[in-house]
NUKEBA-509887 format. One record per residue (C-alpha): y, z, x; chain; residue number from 1. Coordinates in Angstrom, 2 decimals, padded with zeros to 5 digits. Example, Ala and Ser with C-alpha at 12.3 -4.5 7.8 and 13.67 -1.06 7.14 Angstrom:
REM residues 2
+---------+---------+---------+--------+-----+
:      c2 :      c3 :      c1 : cadena : num :
+---------+---------+---------+--------+-----+
: -004.50 :  007.80 :  012.30 :      A :   1 :
: -001.06 :  007.14 :  013.67 :      A :   2 :
+---------+---------+---------+--------+-----+
This chain:
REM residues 168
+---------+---------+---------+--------+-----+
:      c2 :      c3 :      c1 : cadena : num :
+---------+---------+---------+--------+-----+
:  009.74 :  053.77 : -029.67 :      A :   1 :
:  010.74 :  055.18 : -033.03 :      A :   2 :
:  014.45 :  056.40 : -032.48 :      A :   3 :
:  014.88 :  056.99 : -036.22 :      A :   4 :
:  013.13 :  057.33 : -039.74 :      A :   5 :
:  015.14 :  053.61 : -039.91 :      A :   6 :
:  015.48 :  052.69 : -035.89 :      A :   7 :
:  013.47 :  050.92 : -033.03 :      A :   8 :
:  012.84 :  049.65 : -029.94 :      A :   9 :
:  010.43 :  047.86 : -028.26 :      A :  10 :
:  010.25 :  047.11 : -024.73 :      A :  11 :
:  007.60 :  044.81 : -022.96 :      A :  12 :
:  007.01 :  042.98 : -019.54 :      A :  13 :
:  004.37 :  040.98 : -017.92 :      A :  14 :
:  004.06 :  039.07 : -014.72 :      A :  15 :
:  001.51 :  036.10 : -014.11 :      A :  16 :
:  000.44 :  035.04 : -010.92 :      A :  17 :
: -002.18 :  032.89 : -009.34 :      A :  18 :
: -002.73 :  030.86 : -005.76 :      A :  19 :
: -004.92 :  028.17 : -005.02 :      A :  20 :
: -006.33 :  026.63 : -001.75 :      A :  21 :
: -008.04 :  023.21 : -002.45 :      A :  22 :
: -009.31 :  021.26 :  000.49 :      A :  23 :
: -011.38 :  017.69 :  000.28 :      A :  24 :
: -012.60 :  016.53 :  003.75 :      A :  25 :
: -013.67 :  012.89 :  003.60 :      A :  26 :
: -016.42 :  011.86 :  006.66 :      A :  27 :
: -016.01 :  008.73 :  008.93 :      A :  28 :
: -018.00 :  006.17 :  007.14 :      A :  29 :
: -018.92 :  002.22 :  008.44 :      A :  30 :
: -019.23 :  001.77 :  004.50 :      A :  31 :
: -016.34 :  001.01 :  003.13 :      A :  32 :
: -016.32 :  002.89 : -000.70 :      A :  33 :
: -012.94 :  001.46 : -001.75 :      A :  34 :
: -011.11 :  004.40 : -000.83 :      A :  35 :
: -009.10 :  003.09 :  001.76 :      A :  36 :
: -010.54 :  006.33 :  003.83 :      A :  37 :
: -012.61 :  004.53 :  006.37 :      A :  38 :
: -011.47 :  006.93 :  009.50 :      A :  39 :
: -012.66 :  009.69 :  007.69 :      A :  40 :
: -009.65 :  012.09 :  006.18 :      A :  41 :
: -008.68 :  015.87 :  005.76 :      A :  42 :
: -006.78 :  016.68 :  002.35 :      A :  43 :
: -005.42 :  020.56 :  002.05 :      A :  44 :
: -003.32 :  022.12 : -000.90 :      A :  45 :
: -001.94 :  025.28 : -001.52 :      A :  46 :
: -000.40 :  025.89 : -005.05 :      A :  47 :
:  001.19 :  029.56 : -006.09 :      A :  48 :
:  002.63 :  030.31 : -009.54 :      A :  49 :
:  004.27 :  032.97 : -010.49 :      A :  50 :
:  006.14 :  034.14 : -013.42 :      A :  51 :
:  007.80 :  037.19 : -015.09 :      A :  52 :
:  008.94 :  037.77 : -018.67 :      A :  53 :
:  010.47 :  040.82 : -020.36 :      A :  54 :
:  011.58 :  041.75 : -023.95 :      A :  55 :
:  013.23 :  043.94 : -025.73 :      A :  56 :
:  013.83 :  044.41 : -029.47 :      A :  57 :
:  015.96 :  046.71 : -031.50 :      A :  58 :
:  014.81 :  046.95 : -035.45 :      A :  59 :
:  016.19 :  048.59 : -038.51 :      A :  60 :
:  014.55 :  048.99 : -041.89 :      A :  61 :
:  015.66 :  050.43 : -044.81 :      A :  62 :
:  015.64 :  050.42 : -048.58 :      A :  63 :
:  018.82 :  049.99 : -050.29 :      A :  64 :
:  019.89 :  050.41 : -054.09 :      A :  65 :
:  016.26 :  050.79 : -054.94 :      A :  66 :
:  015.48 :  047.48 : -055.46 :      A :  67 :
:  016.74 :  045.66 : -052.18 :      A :  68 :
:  014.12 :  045.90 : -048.76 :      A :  69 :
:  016.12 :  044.60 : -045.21 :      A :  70 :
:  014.98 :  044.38 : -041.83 :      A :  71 :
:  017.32 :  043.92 : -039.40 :      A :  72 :
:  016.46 :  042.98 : -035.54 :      A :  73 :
:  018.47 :  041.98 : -032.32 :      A :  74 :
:  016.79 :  041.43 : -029.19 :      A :  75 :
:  017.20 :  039.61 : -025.58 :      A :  76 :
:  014.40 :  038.14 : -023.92 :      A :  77 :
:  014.36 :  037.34 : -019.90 :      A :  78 :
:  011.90 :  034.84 : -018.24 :      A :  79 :
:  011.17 :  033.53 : -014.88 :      A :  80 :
:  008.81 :  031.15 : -013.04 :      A :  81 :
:  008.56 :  029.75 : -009.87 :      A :  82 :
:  005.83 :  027.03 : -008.44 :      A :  83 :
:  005.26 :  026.22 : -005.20 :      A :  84 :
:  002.94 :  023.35 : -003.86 :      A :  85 :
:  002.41 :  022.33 : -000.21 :      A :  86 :
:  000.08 :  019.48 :  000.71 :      A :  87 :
: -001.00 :  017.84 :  003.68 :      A :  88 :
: -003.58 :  015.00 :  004.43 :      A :  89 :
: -004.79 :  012.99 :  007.82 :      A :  90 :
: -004.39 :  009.71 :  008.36 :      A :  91 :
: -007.94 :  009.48 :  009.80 :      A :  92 :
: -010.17 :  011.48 :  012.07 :      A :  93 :
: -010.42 :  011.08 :  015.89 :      A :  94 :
: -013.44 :  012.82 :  015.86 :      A :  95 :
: -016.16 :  012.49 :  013.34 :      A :  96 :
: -016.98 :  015.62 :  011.16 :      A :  97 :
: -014.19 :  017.70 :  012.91 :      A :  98 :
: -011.44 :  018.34 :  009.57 :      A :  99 :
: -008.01 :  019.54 :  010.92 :      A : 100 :
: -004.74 :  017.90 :  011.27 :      A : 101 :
: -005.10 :  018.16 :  014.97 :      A : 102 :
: -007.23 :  015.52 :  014.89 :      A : 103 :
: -005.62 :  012.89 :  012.78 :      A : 104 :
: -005.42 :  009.40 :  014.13 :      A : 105 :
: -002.09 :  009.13 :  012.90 :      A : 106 :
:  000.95 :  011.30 :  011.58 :      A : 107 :
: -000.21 :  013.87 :  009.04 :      A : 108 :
:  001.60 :  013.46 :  005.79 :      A : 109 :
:  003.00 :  016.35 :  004.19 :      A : 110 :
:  004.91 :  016.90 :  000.83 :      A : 111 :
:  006.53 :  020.42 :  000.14 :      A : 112 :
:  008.00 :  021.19 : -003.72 :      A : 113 :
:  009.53 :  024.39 : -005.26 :      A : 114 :
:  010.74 :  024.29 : -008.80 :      A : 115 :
:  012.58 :  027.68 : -009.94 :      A : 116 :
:  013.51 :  028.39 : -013.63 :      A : 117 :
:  015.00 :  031.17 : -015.37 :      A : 118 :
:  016.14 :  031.06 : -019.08 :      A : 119 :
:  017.72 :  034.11 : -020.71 :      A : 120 :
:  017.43 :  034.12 : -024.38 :      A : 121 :
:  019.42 :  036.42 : -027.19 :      A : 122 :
:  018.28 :  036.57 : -031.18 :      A : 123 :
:  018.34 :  038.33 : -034.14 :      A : 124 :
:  016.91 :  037.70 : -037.30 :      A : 125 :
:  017.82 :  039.74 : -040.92 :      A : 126 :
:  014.96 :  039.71 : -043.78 :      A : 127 :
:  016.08 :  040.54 : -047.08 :      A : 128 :
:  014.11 :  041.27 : -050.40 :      A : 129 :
:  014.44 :  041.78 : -053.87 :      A : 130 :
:  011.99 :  043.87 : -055.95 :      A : 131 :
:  009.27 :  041.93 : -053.81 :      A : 132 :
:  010.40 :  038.57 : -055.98 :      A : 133 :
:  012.92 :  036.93 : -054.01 :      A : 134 :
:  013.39 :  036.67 : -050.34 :      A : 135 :
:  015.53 :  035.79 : -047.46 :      A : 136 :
:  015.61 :  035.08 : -043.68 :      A : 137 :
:  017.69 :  034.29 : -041.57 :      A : 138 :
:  017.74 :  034.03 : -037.49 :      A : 139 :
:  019.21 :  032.72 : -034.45 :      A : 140 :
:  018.25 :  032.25 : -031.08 :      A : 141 :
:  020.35 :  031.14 : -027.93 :      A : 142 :
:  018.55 :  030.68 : -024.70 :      A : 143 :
:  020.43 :  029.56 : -021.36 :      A : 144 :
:  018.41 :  028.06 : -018.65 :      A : 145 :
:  018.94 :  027.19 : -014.88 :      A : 146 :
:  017.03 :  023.71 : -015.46 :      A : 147 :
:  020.96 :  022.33 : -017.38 :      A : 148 :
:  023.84 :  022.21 : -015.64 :      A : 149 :
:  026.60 :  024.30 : -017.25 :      A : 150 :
:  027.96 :  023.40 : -019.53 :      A : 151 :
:  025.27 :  021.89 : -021.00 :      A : 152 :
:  022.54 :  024.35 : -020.59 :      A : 153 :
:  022.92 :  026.83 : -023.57 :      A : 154 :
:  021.14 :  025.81 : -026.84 :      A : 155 :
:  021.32 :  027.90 : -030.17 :      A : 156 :
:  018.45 :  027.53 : -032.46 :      A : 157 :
:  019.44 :  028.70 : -036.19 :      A : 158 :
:  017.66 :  028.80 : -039.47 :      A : 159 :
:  017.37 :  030.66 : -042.61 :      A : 160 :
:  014.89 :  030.45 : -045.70 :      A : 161 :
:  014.59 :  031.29 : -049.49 :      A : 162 :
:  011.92 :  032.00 : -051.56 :      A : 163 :
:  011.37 :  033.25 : -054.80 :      A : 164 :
:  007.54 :  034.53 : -056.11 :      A : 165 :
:  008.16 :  034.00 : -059.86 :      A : 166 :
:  005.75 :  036.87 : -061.40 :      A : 167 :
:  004.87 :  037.62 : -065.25 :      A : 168 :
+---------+---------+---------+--------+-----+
């Protein structure tokens, strides 16, 4: 959105998401293939992911003194993601051909896992130029993330350049 000649903002969001059902279903067998799955097994997963991120950015250009071009941004930045994985397998078959967990010789193994993150990020970066000759940038970034424990879970990401484009 153009808010001025000099002034803008841009806004954005997105979302990602995606579930999965994978199942393997090993028969009763008097060969034995190395597997250790001689009883016949029953193997289910089901995997979701899901995750959300949204932007925004505030610019301002403008020409200064004739000779001197700056940009100007700020923005914040907002992401989240969550997995989730549940799996489950026999520990043999009863019953030949017959894939459930009802009919596991012995206690069906499950494993559950959720892992949550969230990181909220702030930057801003100012570009600065000289008759089109000499340049410079600089920008910072901080994100914060769930993952670190406070106080340890902000990091700052700084950096700033120079160049010069010698010309006749």
């Amino acid at each position: 959105y153009d808010l001025t000649k000099d002034l803008s903002f841009f806004v954005r969001s997105g979302l990602i998401t995606n579930n999965a059902l994978s199942t393997l279903q090993t028969p009763k067998s008097y060969v034995y293939y190395g597997n250790g799955d001689l009883d016949g097994n029953y193997y289910q997963r089901r995997q979701s992911n899901f995750q959300i991120v949204t932007d925004a950015l505030l610019t301002y250009k403008k020409t200064f003194l004739g000779d001197f071009n700056s940009t100007l941004s700020v923005g914040a930045s907002n992401r989240y993601n969550s997995n989730s994985r549940l799996e489950s397998r026999t520990n043999g078959l009863f019953v030949p051909e017959n894939y459930s967990f009802a009919n596991s010789i012995g206690v069906v193994t499950t494993t559950n896992l959720l892992a949550q993150r969230k990181v909220n990020s702030a930057f801003g970066y100012l570009d600065l130029d000289y008759k089109k000759m000499v340049y410079l940038s600089v920008t910072g970034r901080n994100d914060w993330t769930t993952t670190l424990q406070k106080p340890n879970n902000s990091y700052f990401y700084p950096s700033a350049s120079l160049g010069v484009i010698p010309t006749s």
